[in-house]
C-alpha positions as CSV (number, residue, x, y, z in Angstrom):
1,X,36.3,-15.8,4.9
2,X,34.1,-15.8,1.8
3,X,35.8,-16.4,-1.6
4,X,35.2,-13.3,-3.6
5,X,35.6,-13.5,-7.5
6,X,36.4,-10.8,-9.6
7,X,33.9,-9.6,-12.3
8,X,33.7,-7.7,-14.8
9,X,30.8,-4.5,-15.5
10,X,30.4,-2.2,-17.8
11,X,29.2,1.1,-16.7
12,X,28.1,4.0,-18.4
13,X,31.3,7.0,-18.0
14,X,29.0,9.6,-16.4
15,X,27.7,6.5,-13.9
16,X,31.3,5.9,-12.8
17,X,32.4,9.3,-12.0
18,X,29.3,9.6,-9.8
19,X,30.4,6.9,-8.0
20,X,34.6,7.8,-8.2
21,X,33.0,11.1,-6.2
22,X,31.4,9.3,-3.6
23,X,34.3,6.7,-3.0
24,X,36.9,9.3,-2.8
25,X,34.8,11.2,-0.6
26,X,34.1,8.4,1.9
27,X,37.5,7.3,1.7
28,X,36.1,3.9,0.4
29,X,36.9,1.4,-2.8
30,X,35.2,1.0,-6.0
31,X,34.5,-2.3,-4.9
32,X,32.8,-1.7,-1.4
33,X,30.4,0.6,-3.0
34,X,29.2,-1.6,-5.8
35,X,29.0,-4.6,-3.3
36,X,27.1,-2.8,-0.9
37,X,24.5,-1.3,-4.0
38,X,24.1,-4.8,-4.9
39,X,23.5,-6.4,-1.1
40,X,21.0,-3.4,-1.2
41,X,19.3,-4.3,-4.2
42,X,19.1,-7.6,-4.1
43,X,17.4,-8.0,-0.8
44,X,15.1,-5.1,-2.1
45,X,14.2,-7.1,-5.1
46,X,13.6,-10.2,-2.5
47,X,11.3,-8.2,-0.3
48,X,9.4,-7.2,-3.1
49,X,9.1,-11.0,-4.2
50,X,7.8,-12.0,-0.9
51,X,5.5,-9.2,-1.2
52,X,4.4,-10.2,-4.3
53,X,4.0,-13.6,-2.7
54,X,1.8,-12.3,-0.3
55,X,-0.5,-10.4,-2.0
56,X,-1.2,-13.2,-4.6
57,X,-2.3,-15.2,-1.6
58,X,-4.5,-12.9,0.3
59,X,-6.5,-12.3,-3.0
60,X,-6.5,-16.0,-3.0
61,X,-7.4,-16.5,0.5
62,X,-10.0,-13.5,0.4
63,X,-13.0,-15.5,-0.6
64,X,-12.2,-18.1,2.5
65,X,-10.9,-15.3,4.9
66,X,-14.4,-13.9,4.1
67,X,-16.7,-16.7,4.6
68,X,-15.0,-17.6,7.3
69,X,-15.6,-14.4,9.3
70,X,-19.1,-14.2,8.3
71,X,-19.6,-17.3,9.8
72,X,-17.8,-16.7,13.3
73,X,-20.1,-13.8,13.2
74,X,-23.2,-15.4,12.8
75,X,-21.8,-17.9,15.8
76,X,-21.0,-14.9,18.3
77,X,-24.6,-13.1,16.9
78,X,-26.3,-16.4,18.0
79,X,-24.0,-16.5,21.3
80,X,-24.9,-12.7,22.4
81,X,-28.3,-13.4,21.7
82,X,-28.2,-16.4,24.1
83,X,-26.2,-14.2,26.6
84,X,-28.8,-11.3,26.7
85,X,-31.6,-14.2,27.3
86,X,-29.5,-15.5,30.3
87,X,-28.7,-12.2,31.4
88,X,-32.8,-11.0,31.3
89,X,-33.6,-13.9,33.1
90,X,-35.2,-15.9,29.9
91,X,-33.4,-18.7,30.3
């Protein structure tokens, strides 16, 4: 089992009440409810860092992604035309 530590917050009054409300009504504990808001928004906070991560390298990527692609194109462009030859009987 995990070893849990016991910290201390401060919360605004009208905050806690909010919450009080939805623990009482859930039947839950103060505690389950702020470690669950936390689990929440910390892997929210993550996936927006990998996002973050991610877009950084696409628009570094782009440039390369681009050329890339323009070239394949020019290679299938050659390859169709050599195709359409065959296939007319030109070569």
């Amino acid at each position: 089992m995990p070893h849990n530590r016991r910290v201390a917050v401060n919360l605004p009054e009208n905050l806690l009440s909010r919450v009080d409300r939805i623990v009482r009504r859930e039947k839950g504990s103060r505690s389950a409810f702020i470690r669950e808001a936390m689990l929440k928004l910390v892997a929210e906070r993550e996936r927006e860092r990998r996002v973050e991560q991610l877009r950084r390298g696409y628009q570094q990527m782009g440039p390369l992604n681009l050329a890339l692609a323009e070239e394949g194109l020019c290679e299938d462009a050659k390859e169709l035309v050599e195709y359409e030859a065959m296939l007319a009987g030109e070569k």
